[in-house]
Biopython code that builds the backbone (N, CA, C, O; Angstrom):
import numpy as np
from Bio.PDB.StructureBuilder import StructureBuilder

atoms = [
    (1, "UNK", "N", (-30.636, 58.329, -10.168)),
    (1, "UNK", "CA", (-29.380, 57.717, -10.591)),
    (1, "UNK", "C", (-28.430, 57.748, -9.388)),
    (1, "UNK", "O", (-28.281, 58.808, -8.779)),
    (2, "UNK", "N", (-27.730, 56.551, -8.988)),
    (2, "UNK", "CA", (-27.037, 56.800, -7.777)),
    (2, "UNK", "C", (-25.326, 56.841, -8.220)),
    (2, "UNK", "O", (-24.710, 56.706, -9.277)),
    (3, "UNK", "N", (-25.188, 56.939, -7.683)),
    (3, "UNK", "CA", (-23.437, 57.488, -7.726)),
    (3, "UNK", "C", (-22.165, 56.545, -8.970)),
    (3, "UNK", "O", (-21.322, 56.824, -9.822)),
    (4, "UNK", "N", (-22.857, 55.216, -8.237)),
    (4, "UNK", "CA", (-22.074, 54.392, -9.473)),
    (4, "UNK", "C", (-22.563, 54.349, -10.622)),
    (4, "UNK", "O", (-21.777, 54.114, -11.540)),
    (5, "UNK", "N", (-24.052, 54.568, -10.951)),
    (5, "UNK", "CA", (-24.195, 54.983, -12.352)),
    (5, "UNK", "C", (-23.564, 56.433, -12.934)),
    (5, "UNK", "O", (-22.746, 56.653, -13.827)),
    (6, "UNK", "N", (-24.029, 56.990, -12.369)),
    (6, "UNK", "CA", (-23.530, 58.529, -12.702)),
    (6, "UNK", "C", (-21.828, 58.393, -13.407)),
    (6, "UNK", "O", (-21.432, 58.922, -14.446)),
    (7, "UNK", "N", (-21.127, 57.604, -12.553)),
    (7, "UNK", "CA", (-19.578, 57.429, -12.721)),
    (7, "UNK", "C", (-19.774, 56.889, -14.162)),
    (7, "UNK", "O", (-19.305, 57.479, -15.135)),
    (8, "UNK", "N", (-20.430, 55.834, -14.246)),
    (8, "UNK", "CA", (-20.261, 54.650, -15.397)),
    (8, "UNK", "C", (-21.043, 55.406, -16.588)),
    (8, "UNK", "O", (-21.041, 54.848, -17.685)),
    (9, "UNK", "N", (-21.790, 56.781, -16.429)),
    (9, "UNK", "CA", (-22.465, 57.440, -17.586)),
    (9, "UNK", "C", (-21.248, 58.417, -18.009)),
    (9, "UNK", "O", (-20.890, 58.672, -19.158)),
    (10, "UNK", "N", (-20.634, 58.962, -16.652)),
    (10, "UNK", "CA", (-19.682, 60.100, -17.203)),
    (10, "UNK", "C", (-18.500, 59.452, -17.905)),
    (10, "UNK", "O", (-17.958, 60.063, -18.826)),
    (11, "UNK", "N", (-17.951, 57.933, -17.428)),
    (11, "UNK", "CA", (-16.783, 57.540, -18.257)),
    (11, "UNK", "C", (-17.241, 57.182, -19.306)),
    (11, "UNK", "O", (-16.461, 56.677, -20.113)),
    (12, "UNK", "N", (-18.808, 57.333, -19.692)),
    (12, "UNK", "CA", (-19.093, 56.710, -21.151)),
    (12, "UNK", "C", (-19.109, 58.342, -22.016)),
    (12, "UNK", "O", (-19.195, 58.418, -23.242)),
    (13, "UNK", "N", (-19.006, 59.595, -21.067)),
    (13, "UNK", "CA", (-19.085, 60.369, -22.163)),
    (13, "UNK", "C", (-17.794, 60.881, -22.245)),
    (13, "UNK", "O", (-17.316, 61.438, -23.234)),
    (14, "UNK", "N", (-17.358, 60.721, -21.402)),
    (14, "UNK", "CA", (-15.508, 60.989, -21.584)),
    (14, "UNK", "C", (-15.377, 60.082, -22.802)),
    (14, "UNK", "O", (-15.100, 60.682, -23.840)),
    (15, "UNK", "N", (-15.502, 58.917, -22.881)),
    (15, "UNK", "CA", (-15.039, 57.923, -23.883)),
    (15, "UNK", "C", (-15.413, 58.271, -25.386)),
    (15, "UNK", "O", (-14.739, 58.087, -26.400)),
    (16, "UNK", "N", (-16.826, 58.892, -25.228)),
    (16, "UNK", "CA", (-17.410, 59.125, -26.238)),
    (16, "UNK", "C", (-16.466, 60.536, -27.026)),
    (16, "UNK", "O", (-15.825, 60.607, -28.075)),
    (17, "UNK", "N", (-16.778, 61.554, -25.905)),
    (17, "UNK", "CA", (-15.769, 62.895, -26.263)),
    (17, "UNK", "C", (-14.167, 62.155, -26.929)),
    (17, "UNK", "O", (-13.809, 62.150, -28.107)),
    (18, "UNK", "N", (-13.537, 61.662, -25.900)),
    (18, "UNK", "CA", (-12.058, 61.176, -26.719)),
    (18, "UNK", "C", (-12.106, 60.590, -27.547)),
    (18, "UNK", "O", (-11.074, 60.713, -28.206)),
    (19, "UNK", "N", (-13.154, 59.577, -28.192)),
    (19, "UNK", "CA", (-13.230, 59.386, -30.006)),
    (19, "UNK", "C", (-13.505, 59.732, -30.683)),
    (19, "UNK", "O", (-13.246, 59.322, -31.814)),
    (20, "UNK", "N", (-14.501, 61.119, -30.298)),
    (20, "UNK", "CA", (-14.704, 61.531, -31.107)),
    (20, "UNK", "C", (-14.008, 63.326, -31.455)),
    (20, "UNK", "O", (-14.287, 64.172, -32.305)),
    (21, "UNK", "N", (-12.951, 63.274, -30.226)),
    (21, "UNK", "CA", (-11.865, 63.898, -30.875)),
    (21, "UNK", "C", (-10.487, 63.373, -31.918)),
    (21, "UNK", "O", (-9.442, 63.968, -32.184)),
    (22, "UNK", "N", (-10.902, 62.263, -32.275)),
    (22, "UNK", "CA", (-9.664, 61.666, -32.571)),
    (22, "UNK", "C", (-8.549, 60.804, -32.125)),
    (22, "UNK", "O", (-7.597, 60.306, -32.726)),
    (23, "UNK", "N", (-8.991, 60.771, -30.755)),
    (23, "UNK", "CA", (-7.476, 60.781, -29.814)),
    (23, "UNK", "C", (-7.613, 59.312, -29.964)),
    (23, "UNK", "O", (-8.587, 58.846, -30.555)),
    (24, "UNK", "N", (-6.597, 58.487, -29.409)),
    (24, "UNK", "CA", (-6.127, 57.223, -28.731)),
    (24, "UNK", "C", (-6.898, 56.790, -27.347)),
    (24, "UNK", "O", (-6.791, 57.648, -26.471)),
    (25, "UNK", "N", (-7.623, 55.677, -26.993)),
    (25, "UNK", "CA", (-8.092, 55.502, -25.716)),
    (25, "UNK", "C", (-7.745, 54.036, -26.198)),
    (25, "UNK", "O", (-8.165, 53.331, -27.116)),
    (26, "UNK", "N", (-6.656, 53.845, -25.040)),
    (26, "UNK", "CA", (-5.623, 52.401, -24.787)),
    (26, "UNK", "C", (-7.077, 51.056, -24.799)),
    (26, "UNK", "O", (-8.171, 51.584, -25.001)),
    (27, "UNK", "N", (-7.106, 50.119, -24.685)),
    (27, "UNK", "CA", (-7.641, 48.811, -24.232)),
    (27, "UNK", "C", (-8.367, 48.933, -22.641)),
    (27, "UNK", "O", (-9.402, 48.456, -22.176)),
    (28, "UNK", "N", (-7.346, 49.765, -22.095)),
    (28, "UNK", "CA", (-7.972, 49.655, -20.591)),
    (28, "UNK", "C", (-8.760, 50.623, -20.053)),
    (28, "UNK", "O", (-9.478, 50.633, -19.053)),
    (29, "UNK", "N", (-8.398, 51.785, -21.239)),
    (29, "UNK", "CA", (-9.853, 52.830, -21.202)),
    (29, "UNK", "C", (-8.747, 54.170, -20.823)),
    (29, "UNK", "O", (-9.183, 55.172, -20.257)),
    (30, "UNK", "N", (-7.284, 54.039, -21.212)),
    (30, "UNK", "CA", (-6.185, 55.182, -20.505)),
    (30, "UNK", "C", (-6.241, 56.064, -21.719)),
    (30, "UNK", "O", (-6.566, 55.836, -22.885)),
    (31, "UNK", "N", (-5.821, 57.156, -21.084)),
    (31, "UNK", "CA", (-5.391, 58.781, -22.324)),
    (31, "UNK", "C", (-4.214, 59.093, -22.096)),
    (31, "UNK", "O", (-3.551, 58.582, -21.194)),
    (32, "UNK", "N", (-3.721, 60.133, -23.028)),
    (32, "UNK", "CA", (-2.675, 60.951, -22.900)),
    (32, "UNK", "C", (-3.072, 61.817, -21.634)),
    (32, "UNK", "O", (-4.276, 61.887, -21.384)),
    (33, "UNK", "N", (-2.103, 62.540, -20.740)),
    (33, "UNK", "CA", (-2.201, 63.538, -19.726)),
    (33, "UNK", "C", (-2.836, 64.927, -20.576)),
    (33, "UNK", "O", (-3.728, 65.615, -20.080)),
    (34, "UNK", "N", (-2.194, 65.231, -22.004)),
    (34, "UNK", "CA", (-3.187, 66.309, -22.810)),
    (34, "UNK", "C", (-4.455, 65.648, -23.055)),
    (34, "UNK", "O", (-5.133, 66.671, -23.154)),
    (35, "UNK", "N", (-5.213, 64.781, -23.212)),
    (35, "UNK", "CA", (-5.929, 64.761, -23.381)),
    (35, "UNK", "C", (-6.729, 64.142, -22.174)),
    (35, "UNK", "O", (-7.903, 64.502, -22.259)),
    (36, "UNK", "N", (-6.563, 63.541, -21.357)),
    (36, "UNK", "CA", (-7.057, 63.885, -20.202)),
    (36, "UNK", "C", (-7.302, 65.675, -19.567)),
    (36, "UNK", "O", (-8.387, 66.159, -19.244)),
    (37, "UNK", "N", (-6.212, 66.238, -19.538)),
    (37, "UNK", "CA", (-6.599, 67.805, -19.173)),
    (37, "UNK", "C", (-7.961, 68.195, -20.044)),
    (37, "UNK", "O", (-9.034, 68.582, -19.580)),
    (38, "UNK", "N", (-7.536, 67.938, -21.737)),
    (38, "UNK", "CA", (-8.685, 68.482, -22.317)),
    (38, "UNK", "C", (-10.365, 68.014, -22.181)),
    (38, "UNK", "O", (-11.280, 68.639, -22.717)),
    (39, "UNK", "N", (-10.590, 66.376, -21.069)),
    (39, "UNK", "CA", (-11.275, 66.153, -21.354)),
    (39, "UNK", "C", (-11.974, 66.541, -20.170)),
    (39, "UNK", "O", (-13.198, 66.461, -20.062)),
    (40, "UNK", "N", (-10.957, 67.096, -18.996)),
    (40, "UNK", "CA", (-11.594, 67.794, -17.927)),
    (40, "UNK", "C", (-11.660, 69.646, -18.034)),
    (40, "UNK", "O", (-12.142, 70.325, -17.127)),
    (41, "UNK", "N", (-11.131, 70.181, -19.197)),
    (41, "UNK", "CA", (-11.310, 71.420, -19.253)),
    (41, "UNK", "C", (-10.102, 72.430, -18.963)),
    (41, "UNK", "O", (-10.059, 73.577, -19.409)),
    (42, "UNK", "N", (-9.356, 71.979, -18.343)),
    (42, "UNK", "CA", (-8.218, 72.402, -17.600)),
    (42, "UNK", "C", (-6.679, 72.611, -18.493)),
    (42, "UNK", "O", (-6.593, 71.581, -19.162)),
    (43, "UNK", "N", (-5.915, 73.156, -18.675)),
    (43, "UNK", "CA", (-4.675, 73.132, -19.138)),
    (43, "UNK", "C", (-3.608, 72.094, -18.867)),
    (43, "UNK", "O", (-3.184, 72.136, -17.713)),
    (44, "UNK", "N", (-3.069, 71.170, -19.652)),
    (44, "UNK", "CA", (-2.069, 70.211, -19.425)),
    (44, "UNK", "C", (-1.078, 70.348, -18.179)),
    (44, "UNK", "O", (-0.780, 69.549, -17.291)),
    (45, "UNK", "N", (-0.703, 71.584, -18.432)),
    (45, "UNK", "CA", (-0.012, 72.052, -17.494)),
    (45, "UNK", "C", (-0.688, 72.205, -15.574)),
    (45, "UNK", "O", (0.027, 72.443, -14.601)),
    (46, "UNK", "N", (-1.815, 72.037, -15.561)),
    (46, "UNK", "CA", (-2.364, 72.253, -14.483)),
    (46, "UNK", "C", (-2.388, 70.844, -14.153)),
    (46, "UNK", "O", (-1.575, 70.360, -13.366)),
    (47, "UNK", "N", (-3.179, 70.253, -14.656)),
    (47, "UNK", "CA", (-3.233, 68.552, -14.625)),
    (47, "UNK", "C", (-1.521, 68.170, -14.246)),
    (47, "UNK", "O", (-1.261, 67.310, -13.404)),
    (48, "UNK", "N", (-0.665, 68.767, -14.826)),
    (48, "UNK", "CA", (0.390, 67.884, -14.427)),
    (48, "UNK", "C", (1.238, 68.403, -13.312)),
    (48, "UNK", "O", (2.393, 67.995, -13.191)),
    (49, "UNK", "N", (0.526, 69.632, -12.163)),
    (49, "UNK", "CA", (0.891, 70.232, -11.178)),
    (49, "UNK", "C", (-0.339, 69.647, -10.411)),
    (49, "UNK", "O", (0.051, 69.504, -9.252)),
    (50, "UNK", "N", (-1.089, 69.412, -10.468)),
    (50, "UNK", "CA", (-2.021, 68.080, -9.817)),
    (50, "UNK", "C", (-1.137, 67.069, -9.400)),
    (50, "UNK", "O", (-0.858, 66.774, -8.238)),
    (51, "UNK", "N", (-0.611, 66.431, -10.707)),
    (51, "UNK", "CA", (0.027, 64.880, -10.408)),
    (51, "UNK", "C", (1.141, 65.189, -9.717)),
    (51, "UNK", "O", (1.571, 64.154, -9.210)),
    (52, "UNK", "N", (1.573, 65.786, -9.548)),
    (52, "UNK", "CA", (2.573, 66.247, -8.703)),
    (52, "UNK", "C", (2.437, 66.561, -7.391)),
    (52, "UNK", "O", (3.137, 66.056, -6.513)),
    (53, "UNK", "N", (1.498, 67.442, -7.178)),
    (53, "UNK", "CA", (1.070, 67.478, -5.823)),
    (53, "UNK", "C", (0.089, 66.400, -4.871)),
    (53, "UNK", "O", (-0.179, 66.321, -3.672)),
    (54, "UNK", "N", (-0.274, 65.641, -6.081)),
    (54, "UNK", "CA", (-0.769, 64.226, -5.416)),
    (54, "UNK", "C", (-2.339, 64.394, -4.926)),
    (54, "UNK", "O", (-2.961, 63.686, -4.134)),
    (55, "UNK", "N", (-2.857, 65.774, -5.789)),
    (55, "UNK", "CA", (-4.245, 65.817, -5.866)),
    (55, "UNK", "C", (-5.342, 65.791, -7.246)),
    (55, "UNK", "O", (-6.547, 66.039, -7.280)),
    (56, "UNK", "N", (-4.464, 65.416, -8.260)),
    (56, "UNK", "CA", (-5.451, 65.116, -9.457)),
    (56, "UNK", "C", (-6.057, 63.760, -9.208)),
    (56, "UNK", "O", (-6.479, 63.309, -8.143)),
    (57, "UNK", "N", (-6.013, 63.140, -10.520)),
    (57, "UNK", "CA", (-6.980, 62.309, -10.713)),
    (57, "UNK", "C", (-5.367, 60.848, -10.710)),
    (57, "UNK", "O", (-4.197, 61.058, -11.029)),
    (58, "UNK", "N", (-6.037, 59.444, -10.202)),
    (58, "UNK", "CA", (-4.733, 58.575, -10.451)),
    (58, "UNK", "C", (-4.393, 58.649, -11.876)),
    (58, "UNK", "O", (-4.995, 59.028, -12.880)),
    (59, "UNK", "N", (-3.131, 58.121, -11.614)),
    (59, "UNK", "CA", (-2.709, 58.003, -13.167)),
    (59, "UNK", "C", (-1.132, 56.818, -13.146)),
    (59, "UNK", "O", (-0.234, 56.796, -12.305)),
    (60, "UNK", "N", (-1.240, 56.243, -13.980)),
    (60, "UNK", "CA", (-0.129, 55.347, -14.698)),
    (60, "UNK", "C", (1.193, 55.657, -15.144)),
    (60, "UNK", "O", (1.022, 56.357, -16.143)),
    (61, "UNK", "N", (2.015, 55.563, -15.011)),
    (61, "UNK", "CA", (3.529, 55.637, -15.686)),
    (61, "UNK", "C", (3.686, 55.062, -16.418)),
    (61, "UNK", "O", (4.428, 54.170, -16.007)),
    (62, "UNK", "N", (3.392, 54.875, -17.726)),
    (62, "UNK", "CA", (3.962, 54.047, -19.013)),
    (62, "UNK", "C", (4.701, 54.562, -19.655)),
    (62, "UNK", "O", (4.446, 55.688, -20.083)),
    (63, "UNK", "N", (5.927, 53.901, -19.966)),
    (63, "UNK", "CA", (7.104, 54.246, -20.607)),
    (63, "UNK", "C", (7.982, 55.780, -20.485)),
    (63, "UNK", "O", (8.834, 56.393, -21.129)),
    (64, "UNK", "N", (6.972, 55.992, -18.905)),
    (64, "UNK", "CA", (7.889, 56.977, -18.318)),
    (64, "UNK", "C", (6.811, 58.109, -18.481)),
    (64, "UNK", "O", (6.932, 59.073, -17.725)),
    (65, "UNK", "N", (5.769, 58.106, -19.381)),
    (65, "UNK", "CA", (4.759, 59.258, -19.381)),
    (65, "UNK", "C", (3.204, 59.180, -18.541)),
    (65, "UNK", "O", (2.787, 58.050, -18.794)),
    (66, "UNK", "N", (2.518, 59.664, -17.947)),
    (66, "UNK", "CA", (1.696, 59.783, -17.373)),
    (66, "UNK", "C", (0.161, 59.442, -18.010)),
    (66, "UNK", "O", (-0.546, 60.291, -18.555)),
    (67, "UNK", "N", (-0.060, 58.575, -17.898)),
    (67, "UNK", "CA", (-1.764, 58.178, -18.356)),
    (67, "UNK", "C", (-2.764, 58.011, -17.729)),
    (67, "UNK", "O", (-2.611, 57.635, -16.567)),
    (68, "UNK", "N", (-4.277, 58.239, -18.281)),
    (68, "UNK", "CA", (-5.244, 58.595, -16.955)),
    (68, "UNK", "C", (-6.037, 57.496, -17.837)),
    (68, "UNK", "O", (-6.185, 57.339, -19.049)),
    (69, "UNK", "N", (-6.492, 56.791, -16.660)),
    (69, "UNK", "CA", (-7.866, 55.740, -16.902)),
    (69, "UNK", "C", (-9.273, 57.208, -17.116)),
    (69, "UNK", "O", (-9.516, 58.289, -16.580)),
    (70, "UNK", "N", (-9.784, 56.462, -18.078)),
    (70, "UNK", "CA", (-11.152, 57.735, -18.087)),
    (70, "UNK", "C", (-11.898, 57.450, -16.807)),
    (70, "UNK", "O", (-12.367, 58.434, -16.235)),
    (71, "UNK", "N", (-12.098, 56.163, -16.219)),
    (71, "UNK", "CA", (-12.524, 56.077, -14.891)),
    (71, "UNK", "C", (-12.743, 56.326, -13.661)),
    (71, "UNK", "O", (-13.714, 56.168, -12.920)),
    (72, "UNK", "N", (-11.183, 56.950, -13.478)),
    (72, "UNK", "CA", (-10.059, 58.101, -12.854)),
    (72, "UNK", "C", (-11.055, 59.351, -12.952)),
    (72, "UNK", "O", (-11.771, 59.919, -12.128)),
    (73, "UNK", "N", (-10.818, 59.516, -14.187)),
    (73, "UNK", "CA", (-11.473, 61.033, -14.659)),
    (73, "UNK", "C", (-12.882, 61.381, -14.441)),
    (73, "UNK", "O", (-13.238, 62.559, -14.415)),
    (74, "UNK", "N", (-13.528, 60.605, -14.317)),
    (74, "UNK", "CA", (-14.809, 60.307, -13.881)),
    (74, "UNK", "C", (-15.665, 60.455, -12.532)),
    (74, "UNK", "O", (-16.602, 61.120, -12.092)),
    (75, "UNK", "N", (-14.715, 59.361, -12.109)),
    (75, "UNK", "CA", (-14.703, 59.606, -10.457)),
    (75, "UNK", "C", (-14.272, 61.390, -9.873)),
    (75, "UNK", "O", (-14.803, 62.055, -8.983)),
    (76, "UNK", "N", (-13.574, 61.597, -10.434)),
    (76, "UNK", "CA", (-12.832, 62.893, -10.095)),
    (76, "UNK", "C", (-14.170, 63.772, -10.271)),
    (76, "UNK", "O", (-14.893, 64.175, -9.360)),
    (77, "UNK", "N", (-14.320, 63.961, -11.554)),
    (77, "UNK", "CA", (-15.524, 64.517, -11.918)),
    (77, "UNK", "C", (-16.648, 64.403, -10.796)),
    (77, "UNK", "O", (-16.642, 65.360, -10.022)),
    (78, "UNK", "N", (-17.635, 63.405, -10.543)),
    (78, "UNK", "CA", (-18.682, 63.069, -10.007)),
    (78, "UNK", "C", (-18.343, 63.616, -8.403)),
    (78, "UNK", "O", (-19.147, 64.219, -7.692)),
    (79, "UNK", "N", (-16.795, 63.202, -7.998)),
    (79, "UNK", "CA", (-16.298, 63.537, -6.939)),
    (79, "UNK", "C", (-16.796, 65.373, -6.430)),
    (79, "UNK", "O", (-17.368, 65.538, -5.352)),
    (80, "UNK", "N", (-16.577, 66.217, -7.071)),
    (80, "UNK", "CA", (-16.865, 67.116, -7.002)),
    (80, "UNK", "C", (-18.282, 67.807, -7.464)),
    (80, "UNK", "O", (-18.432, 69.029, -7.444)),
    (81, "UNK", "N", (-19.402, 66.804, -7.921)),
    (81, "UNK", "CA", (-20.497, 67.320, -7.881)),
    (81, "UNK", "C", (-21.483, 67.976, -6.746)),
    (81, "UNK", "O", (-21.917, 67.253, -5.850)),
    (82, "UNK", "N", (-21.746, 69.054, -6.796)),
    (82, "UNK", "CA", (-22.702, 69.709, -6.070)),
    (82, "UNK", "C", (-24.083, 69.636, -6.224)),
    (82, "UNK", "O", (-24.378, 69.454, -7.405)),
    (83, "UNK", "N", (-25.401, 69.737, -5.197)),
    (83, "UNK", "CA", (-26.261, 70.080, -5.465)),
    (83, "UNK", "C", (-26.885, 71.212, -4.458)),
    (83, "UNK", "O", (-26.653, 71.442, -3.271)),
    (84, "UNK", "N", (-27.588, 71.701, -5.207)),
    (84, "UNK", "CA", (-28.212, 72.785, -5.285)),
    (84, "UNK", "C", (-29.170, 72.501, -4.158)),
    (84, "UNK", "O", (-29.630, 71.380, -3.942)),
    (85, "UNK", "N", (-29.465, 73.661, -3.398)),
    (85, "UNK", "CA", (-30.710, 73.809, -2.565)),
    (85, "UNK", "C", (-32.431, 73.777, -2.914)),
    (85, "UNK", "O", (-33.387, 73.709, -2.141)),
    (86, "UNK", "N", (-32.362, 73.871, -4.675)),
    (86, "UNK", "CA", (-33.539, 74.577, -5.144)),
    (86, "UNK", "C", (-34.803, 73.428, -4.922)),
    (86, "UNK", "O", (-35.960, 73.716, -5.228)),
]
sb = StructureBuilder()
sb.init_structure("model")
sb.init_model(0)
sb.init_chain("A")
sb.init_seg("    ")
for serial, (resi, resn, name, xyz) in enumerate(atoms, 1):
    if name == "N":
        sb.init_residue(resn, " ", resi, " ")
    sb.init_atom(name, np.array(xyz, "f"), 0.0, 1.0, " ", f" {name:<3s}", serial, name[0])
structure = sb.get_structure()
């Protein structure tokens, strides 16, 4: 699997995870900043000392609040995959 699949499998399980928590995922594939944190593991609060320091994941200003493309989240994700020596 090369890199752009990998991306396009993980935003399908992000997508999958955020409906099937309930949440809202916009038309263009965006979350809440809580639920973006939750869908990377992390505390809201960390995610939004990320966006601040200009090393999380991109994100949107709508109506003044912060939204993450799952795509974003994805990339971020895959971004930091390791492999192993074994």
């Amino acid at each position: 699997m090369n890199e752009i699949e990998r991306i396009d499998a993980c935003e399908a399980a992000l997508r999958s995870a955020a409906r099937d928590a309930g949440a809202f995922v916009s038309g263009d594939g965006r979350v809440t900043e809580e639920i973006a944190a939750a869908l990377l593991g992390i505390a809201p609060g960390t995610l939004a000392n990320q966006r601040r320091a200009g090393t999380g994941p991109a994100f949107y200003r709508v109506s003044g609040r912060p939204t993450y493309r799952l795509r974003s989240l994805a990339e971020l994700i895959e971004r930091g995959r390791c492999v192993s020596g074994w």
